[in-house]
C-alpha positions as CSV (number, residue, x, y, z in Angstrom):
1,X,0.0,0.0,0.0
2,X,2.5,2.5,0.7
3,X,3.8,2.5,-2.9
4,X,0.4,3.3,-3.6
5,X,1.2,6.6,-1.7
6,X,4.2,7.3,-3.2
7,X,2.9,7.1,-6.7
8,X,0.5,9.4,-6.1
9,X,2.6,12.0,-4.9
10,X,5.0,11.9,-7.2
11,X,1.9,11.9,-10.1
12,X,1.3,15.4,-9.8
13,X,4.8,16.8,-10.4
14,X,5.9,14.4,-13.3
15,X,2.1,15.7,-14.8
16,X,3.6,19.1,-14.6
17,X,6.9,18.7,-15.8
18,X,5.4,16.8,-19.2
19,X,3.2,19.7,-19.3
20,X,6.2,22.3,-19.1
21,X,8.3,20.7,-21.4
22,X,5.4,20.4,-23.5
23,X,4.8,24.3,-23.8
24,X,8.4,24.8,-25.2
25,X,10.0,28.4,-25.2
26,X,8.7,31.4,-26.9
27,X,10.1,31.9,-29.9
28,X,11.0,34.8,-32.0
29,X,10.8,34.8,-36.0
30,X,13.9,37.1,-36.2
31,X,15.7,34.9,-34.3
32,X,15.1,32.1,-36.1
33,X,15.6,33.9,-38.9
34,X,19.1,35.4,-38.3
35,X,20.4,33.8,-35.0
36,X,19.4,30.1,-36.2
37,X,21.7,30.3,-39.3
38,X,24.9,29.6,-37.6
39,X,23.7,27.7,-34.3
40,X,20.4,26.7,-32.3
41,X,18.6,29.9,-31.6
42,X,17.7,28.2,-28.2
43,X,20.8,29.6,-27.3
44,X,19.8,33.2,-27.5
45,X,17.2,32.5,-25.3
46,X,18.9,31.1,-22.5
47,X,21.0,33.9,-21.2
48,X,19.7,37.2,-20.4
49,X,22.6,40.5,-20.6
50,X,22.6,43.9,-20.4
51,X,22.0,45.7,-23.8
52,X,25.7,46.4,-23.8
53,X,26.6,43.1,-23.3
54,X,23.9,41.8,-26.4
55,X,25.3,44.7,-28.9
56,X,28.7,42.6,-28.2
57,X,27.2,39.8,-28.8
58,X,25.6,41.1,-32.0
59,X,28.5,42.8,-32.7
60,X,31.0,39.8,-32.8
61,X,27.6,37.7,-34.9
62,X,28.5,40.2,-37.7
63,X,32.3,40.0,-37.6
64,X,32.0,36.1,-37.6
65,X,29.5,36.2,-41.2
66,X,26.0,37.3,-39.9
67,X,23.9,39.2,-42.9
68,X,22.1,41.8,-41.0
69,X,20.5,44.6,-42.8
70,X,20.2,48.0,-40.0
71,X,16.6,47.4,-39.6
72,X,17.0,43.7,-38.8
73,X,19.7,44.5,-36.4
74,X,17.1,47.2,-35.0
75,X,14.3,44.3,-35.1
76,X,16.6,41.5,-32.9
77,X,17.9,44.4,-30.4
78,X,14.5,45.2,-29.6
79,X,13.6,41.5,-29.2
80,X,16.4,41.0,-26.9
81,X,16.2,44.0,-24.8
82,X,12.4,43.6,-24.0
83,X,12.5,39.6,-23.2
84,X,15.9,39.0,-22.4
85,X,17.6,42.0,-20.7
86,X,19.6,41.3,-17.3
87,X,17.5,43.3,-14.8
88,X,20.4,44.3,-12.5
């Protein structure tokens, strides 16, 4: 009986763990677009920085081949500064 127990404790938190895997990460068409050329655009979402730190970051995408146009790199600033900006 005492498995019983376990098993349902443990039911609610593996249903809510295939539920938030399920949901995935919001995802952002420019950074698909752009960042997902070269590597996993995942990537850009798992970090947040300051906007200093992601105009290095753009910055060094462009010196290593990225095809930006100004109002693309205006586009994936804006993206990254309103979801993923370090809140110091």
């Amino acid at each position: 009986m005492w498995w019983i127990c376990l098993r349902a404790s443990f039911f609610p938190v593996f249903v809510s763990l295939i539920f938030a895997c399920s949901q995935g990460e919001k995802t952002f068409p420019i950074i698909e677009q752009k960042c997902g050329k070269c590597h996993r655009a995942s990537v850009v979402y798992q970090k947040d920085r300051t906007e200093e730190d992601w105009k290095r970051v753009l910055h060094g995408m462009k010196m290593r081949g990225l095809v930006i146009t100004g109002q693309e790199e205006k586009e994936v600033m804006k993206v990254l500064t309103e979801n993923f900006l370090l809140k110091n």
